[in-house]
N, C-alpha and C positions, 0 to 999 in steps of 0.2 A: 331123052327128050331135052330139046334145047333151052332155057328160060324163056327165049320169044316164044318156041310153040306151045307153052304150058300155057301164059299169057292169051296166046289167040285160042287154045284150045277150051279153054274153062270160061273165056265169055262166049264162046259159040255155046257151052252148054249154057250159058245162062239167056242166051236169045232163047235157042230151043226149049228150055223151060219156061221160063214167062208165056210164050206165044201155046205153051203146053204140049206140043209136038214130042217131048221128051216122055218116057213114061214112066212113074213114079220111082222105079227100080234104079235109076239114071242117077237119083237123089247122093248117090255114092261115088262118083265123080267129083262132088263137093267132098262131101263129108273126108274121102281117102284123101283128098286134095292138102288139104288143112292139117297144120300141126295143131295136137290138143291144145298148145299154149299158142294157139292162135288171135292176134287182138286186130281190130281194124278201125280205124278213126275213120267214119264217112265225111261229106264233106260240108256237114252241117256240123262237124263237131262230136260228135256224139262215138264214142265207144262201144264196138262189139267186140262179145266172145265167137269163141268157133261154135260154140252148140247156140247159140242167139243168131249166129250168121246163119245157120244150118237151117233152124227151125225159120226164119225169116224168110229165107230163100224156098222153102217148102210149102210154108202160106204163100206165095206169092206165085204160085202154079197155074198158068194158064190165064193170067191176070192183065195181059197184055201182050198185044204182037209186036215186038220192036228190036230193031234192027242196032246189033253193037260192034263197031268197030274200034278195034283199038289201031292208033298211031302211033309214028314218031317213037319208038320203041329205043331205048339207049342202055346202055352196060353200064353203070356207075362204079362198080365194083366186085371184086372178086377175089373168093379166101379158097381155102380148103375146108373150108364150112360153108360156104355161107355165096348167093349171088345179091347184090342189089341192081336193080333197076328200076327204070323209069319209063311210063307210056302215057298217052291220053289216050282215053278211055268216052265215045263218042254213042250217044243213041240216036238213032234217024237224023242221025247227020247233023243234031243241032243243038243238042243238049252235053255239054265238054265236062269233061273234068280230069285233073293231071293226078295220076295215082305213082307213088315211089313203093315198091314192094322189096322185101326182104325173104329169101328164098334161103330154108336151109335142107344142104346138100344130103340126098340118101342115098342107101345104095340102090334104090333102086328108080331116081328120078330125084327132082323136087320137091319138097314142102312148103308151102305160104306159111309163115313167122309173120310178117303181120304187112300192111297195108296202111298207107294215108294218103288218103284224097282230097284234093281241093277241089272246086269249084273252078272251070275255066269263066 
């Protein structure tokens, strides 16, 4: 899988989850998704872990129908570890935010290494 489609792929699960359309067993799409030393700065600042994103993203099942598109998708870099890139990250078209993610290489796909969001 390419870093865009991980990217589109894993906020499509997180539409289908919020709107609950997902069913609880889906919850591992996250969870595989994420390296254990997973950390994410959202765009209020605040720091998570991969089992706080986990557990956050699981209370929040069915909590809302809303629509996530991501844009403007860019390569910033690339190792033999490691992708960075960069997208904005859009709910019903009106609420923005520019997220930079750090993807580290497996053999069998990508890892999320961590995430920082701002605020568009």
């Amino acid at each position: 899988m390419t870093w865009k489609a991980e990217i589109e792929g894993l906020h499509d699960f997180f539409a289908d989850w919020f709107s609950g359309s997902a069913q609880e067993s889906d919850l591992t799409r996250l969870s595989d998704a994420l390296e254990a030393d997973f950390t994410i700065v959202d765009p209020n600042g605040a720091e998570h872990t991969a089992d706080e994103t986990v557990a956050s993203v699981d209370n929040a099942r069915g909590s809302r129908a809303t629509r996530i598109e991501t844009r403007n998708h860019r390569l910033l870099s690339e190792s033999a570890d490691f992708v960075v890139a960069r997208y904005e990250e859009w709910h019903d078209g009106t609420k923005g935010r520019i997220s930079t993610v750090v993807f580290r290489k497996r053999d069998e796909g990508l890892g999320w290494l961590t995430v920082q969001e701002t605020w568009l």
